[in-house]
C-alpha positions as CSV (number, residue, x, y, z in Angstrom):
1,X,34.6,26.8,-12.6
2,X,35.0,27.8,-16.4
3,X,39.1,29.1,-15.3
4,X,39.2,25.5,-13.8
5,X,38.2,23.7,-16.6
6,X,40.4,25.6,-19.2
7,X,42.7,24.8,-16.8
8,X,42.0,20.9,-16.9
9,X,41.9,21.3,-20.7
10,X,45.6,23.1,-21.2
11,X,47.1,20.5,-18.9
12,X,46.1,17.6,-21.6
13,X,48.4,16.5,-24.4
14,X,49.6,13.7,-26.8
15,X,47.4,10.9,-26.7
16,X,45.6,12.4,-22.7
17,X,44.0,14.9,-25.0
18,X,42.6,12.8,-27.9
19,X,41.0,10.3,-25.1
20,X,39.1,13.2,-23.6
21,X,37.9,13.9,-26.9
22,X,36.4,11.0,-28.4
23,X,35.1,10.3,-24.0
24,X,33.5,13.8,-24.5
25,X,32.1,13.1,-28.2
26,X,30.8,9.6,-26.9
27,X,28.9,11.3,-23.8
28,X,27.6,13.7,-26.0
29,X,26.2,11.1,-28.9
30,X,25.1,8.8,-25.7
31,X,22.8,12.3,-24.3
32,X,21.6,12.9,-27.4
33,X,20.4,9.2,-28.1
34,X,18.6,9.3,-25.3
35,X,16.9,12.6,-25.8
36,X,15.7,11.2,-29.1
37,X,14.2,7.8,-27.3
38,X,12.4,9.5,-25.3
39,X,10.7,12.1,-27.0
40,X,10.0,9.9,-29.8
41,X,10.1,6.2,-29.2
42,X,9.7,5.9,-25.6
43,X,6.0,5.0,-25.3
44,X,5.5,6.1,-21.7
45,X,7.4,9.2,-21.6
46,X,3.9,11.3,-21.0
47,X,3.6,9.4,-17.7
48,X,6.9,8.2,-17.1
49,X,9.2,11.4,-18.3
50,X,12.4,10.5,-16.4
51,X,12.2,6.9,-17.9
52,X,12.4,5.5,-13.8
53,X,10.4,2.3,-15.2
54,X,6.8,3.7,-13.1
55,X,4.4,5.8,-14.8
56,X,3.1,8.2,-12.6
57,X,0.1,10.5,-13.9
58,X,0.8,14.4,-14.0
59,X,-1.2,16.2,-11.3
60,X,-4.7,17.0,-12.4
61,X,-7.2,19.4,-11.2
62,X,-10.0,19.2,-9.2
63,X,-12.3,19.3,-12.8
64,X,-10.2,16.5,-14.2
65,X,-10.2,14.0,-10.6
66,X,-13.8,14.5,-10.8
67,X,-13.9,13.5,-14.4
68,X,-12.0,10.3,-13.7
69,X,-14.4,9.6,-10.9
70,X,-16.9,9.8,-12.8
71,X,-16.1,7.2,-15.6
72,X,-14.8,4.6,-12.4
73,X,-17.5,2.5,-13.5
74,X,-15.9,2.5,-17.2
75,X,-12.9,1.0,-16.2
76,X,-14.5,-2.3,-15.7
77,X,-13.7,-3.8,-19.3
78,X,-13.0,-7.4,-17.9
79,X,-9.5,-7.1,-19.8
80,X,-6.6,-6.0,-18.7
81,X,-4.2,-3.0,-19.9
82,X,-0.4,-3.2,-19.9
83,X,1.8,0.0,-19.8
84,X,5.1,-1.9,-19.1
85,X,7.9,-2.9,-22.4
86,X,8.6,-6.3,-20.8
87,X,6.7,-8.5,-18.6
88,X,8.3,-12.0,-17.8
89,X,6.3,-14.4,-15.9
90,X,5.8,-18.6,-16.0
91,X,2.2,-18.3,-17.1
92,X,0.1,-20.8,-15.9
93,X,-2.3,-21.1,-19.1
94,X,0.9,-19.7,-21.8
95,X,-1.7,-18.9,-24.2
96,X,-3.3,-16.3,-22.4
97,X,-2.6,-13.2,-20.7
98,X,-1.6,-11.7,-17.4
99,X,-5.5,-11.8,-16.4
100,X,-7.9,-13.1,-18.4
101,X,-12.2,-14.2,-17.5
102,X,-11.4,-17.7,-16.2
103,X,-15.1,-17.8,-15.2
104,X,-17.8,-16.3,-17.4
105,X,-21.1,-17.1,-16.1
106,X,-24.1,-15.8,-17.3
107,X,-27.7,-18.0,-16.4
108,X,-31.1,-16.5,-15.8
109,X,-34.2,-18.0,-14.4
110,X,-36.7,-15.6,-14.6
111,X,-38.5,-16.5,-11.4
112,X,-35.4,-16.5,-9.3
113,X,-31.9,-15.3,-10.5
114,X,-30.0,-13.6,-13.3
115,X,-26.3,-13.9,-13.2
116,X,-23.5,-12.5,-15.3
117,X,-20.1,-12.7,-13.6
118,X,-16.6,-12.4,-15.5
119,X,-14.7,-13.6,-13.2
120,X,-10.9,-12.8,-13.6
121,X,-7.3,-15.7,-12.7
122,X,-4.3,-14.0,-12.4
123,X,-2.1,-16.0,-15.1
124,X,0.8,-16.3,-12.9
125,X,2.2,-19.1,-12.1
126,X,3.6,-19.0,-8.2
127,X,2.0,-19.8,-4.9
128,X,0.6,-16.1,-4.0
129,X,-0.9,-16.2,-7.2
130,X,-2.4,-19.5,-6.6
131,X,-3.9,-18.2,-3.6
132,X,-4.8,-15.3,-4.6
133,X,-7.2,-17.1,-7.5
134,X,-8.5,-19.0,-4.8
135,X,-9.9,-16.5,-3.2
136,X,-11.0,-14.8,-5.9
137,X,-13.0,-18.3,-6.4
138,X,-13.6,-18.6,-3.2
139,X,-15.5,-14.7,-3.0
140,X,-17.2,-14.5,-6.4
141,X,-17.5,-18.0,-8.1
142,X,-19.0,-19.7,-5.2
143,X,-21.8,-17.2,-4.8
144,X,-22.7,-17.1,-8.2
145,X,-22.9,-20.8,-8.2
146,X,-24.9,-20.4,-4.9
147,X,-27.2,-18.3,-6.3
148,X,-27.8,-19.9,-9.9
149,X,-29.0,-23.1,-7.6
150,X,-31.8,-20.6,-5.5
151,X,-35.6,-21.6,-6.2
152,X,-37.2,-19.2,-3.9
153,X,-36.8,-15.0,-3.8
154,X,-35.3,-13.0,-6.8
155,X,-31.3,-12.6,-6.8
156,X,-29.4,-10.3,-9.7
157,X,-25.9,-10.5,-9.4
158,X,-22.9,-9.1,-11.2
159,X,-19.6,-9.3,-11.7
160,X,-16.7,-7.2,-13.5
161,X,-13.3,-6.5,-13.1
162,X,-10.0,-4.2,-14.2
163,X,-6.5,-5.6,-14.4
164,X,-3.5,-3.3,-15.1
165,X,-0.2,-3.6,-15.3
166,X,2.6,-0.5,-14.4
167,X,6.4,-1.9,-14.5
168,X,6.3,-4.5,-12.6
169,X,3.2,-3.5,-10.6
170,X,0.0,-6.2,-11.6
171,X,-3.3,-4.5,-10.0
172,X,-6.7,-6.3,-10.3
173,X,-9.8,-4.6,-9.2
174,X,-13.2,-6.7,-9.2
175,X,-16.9,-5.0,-8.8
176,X,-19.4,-7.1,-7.7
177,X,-23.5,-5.6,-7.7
178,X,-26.3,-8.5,-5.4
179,X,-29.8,-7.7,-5.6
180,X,-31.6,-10.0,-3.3
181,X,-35.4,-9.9,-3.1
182,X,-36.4,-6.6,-1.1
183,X,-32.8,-5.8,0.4
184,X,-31.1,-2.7,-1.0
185,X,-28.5,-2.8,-3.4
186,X,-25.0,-4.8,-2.2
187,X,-21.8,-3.2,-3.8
188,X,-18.5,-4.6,-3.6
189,X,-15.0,-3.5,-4.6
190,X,-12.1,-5.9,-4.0
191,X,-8.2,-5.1,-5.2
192,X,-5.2,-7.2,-5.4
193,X,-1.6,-5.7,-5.8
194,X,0.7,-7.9,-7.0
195,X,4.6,-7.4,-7.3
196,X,5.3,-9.4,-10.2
197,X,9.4,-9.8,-9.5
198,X,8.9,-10.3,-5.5
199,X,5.3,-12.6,-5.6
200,X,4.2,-11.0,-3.4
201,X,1.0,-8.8,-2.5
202,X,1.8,-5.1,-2.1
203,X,0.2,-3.2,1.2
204,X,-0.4,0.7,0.2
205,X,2.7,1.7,2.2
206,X,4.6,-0.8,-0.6
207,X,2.6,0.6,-3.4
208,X,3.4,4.2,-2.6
209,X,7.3,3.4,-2.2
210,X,7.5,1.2,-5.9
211,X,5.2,3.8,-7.7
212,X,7.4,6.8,-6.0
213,X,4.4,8.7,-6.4
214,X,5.1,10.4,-3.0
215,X,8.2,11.4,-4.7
216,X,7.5,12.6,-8.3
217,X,3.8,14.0,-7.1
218,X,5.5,15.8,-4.5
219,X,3.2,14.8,-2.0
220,X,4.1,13.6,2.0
221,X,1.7,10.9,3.5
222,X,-0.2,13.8,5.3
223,X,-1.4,15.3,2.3
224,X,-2.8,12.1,1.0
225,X,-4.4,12.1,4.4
226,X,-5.5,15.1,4.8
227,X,-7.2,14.5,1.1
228,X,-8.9,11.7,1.7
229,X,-10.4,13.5,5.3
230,X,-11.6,16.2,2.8
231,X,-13.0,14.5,0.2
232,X,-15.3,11.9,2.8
233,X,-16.2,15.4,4.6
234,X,-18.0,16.8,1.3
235,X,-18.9,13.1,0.4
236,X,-20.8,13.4,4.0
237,X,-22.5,16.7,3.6
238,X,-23.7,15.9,-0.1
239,X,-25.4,12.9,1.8
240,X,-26.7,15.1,3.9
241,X,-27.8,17.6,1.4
242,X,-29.0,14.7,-0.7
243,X,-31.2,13.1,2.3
244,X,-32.7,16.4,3.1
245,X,-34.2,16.2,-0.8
246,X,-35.2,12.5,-0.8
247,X,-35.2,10.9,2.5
248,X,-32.5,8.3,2.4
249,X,-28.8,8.5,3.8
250,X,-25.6,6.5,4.0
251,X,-24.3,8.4,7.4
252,X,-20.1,7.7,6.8
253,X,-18.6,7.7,10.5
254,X,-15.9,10.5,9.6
255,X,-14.4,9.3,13.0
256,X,-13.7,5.7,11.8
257,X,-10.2,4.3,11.9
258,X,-11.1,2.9,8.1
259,X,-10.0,6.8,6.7
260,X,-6.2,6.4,8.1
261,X,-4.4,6.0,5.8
262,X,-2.3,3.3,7.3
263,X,-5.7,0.9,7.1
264,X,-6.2,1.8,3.3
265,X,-6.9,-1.7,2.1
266,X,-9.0,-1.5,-1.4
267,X,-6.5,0.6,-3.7
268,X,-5.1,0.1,-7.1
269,X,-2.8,1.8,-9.7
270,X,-3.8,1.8,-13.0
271,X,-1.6,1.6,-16.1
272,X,-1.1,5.8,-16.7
273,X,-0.1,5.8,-12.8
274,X,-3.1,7.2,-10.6
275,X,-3.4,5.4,-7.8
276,X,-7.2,4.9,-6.5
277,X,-8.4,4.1,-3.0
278,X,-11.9,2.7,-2.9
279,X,-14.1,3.0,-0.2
280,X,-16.9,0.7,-0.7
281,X,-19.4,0.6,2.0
282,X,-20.8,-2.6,0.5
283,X,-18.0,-4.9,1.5
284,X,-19.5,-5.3,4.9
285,X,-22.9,-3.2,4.6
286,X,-25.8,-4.0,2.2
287,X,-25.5,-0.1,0.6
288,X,-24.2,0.3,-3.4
289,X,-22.8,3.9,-1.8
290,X,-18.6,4.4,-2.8
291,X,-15.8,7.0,-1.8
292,X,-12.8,7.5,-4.6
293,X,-9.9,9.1,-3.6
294,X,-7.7,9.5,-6.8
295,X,-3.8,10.5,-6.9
């Protein structure tokens, strides 16, 4: 290789050999240029170090998933956190941002209700956006306007959410906590993925190809499978353990189809690039029990 290139070199003259020069100075100022953005102005380049536009989060530990488990509940600032350098959208409200609490209702009766729900709009202005609000409406506004017209039973209901944006990767995640009366504890968890240059909503097989997680994680789709069947296997036996002690149990089918990883449905990626899949067994059960898998 290096008797080639001298090679190369002694067959250049006249103006051929000035030409290579200043080509060769100019790729060597353009390298360097780089080098310097991104160790020192490139905002992302802890999570994004090869400056591909996603910001993928380095691998953590067991100690440090568990740590970000933990604080879930924390991420539910009703606000929304942007880790992208430019965002162009037709707003629908140009004032405000990509999500903002387009519903804030807080009432209390003290004989029958007490609500507080921030309730998020996706500022976007295109049809699946437009849809997407109205379902959001449809889901959370509606009950809490149900329930701030009860006279009978006691209701406490809740409402939160987290909105994120990676590139051009919008994620919105809303909590929801009922309380009716003498019925246990009702937790929901509900996610939107939205492609902000396609308007579109993004399945998890999408999200994993834009985030290339797969890709910089060096991780296949079995491992993220055969994650998520180990972490609801302890998640069953600390049930179980936990039952033994106090007599209660949420009893996770670890046969259900809902662990496949091609019907993950309640995911989201947050702006430093971990992608969460949420499995909230209130969305069809009246249980407040909740499965993270984190990557």
């Amino acid at each position: 290789m290096k008797k080639a290139l001298r090679k190369f070199v002694s067959t250049l003259t006249g103006p051929r050999k000035y030409i290579f020069s200043i080509v060769l100075i100019l790729i060597c100022v353009v390298s360097l240029c780089i080098g310097i953005y991104a160790q020192f102005f490139y905002k992302y380049s802890d999570t994004d170090a090869l400056m591909l536009g996603i910001n993928i989060g380095s691998k953590k530990t067991a100690e440090e998933i568990n740590v970000l488990k933990s604080n879930f509940n924390n991420l539910f600032t009703n606000s929304i956190v942007i880790n992208s350098e430019n965002v162009r959208v037709d707003k629908i409200e140009p004032s405000e941002n990509l999500v903002f609490t387009g519903y804030n209702l807080v009432n209390e009766d003290e004989n029958y209700y007490s609500v507080n729900a921030q309730i998020p709009i996706l500022n976007i202005d295109t049809e699946k956006a437009k849809e997407i609000n109205a379902e959001i409406v449809k889901e959370f506004f509606n009950l809490a306007n149900s329930i701030m017209r009860r006279n009978e039973g006691n209701t406490i209901y809740t409402v939160s959410y987290a909105s994120f944006v990676n590139s051009d990767i919008l994620s919105i995640v809303i909590k929801s906590s009922l309380k009716e009366e003498n019925k246990s504890e009702k937790v929901t968890v509900k996610t939107y993925n939205y492609s902000i240059p396609e308007a579109k909503i993004l399945s998890f097989e999408d999200l994993l190809k834009s985030s290339k997680l797969l890709e910089v994680k060096k991780l296949t789709e079995q491992d993220i499978q055969d994650t998520i069947n180990k972490d609801i296997k302890l998640a069953y036996n600390n049930a179980k353990i936990i039952a033994e002690q106090y007599g209660t149990l949420y009893e996770r089918d670890l046969s259900s189809d809902i662990y496949k990883i091609e019907n993950t449905s309640t995911f989201f990626l947050t702006q430093d690039g971990y992608i969460y899949i949420v499995y909230a067994y209130g969305n069809n059960e009246y249980t407040n029990e909740m499965d993270l898998i984190i990557f």
